[in-house]
C-alpha positions in Angstrom: 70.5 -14.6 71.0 73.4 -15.6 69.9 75.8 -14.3 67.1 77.9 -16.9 65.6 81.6 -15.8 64.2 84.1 -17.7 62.0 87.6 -17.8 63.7 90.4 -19.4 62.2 92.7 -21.3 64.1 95.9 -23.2 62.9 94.7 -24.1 59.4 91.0 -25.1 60.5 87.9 -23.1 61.0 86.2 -22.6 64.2 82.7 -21.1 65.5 83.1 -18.9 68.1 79.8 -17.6 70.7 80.2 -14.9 72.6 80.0 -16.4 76.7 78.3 -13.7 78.2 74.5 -13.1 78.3 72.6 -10.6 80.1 70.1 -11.8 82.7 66.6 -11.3 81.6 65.6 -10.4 85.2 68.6 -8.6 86.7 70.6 -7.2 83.5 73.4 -8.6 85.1 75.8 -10.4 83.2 76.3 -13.9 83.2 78.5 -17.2 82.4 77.4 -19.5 80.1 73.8 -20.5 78.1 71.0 -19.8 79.6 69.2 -22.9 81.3 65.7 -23.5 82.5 65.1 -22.3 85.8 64.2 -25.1 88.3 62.0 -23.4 91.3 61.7 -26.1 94.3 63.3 -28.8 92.7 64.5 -31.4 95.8 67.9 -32.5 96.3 67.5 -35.8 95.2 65.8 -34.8 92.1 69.1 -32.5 91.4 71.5 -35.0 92.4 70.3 -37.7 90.1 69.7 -35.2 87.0 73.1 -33.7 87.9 74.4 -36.9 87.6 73.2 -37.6 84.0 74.0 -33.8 82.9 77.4 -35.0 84.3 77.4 -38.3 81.9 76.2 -37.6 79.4 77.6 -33.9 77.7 79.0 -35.1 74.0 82.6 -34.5 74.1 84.1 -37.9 75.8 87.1 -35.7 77.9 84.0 -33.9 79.5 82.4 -36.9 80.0 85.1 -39.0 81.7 85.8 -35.9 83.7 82.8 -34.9 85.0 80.8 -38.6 85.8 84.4 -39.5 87.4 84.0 -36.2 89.5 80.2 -37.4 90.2 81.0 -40.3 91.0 83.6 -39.2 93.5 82.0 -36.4 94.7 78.2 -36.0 94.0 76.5 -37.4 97.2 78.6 -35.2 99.1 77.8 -32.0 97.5 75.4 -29.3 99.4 72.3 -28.6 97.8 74.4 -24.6 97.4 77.3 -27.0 95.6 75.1 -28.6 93.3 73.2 -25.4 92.5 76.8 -24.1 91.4 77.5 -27.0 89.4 74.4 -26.7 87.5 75.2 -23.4 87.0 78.6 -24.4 85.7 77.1 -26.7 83.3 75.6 -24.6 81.4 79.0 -23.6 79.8 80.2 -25.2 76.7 81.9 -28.7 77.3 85.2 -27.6 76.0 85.4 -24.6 77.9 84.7 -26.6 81.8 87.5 -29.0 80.3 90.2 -26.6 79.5 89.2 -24.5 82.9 89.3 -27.6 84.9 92.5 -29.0 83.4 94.1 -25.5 83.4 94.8 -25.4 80.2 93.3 -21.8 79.9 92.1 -19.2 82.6 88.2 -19.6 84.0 86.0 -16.6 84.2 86.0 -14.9 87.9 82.7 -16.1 88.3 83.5 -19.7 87.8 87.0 -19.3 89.8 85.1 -18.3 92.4 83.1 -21.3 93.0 84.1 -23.7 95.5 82.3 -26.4 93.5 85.2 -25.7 90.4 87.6 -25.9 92.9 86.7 -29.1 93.7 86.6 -30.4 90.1 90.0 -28.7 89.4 91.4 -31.0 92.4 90.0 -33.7 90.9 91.4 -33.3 87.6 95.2 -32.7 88.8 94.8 -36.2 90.4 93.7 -37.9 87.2 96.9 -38.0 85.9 97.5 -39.6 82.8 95.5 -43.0 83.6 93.1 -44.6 81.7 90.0 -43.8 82.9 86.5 -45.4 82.0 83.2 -44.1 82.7 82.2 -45.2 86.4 78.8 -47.8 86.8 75.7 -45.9 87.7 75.1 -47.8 91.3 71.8 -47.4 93.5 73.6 -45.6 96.5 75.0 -43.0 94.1 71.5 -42.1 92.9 70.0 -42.6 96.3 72.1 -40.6 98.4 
């Protein structure tokens, strides 16, 4: 569960949650919330809910960044890949933006993904375009 503090932050108010959770299973810590467990889900099925995950987060930077990244990227991800990317998406959307666009320091364990790698590559070649979300197209979602 988590516990909610207030954290003030140049003149305005912010809620701050605590990251880390502790694996039910393992006691392990972990990054992020914790999501629903997808046993024997096929590639396809992940690729095309990745892809929406990927659309459709809230916070438009997130948004742009991620469906441009699944656009570019998604159909050639591994089925490993995509397993860390769903993992990384169960972080808050501010948090992937600032760690992709290296305004602050990622957690080890999402450092250490190749996937983030990827998607930090991707975001020091946006630049300072205008970007607009990419068409959903049948050979994305049927790759």
């Amino acid at each position: 569960m988590y516990k909610a503090f207030l954290k003030p932050q140049i003149g305005i108010a912010k809620w701050v949650f605590p990251r880390l959770l502790t694996s039910s299973t393992t006691g392990e810590p972990q990054i992020g919330l914790q999501r629903k467990q997808r046993v024997g889900e096929d590639t396809l099925t992940m690729r095309r809910r990745l892809q929406y995950q990927m659309r459709k987060r809230g916070i438009l930077e997130t948004d742009l960044l991620l469906s441009t990244f699944a656009s570019e990227h998604l159909s050639q991800l591994s089925h490993d890949e995509m397993q860390e990317l769903d993992s990384l998406l169960s972080n808050i959307d501010w948090d992937i933006f600032y760690w992709a666009t290296g305004k602050t320091q990622p957690p080890k364990e999402i450092a250490d993904m190749v996937v983030f790698r990827k998607l930090q590559e991707h975001a020091s070649k946006r630049g300072n375009s205008i970007v607009r979300m990419p068409d959903l197209s049948s050979n994305q979602t049927n790759n």
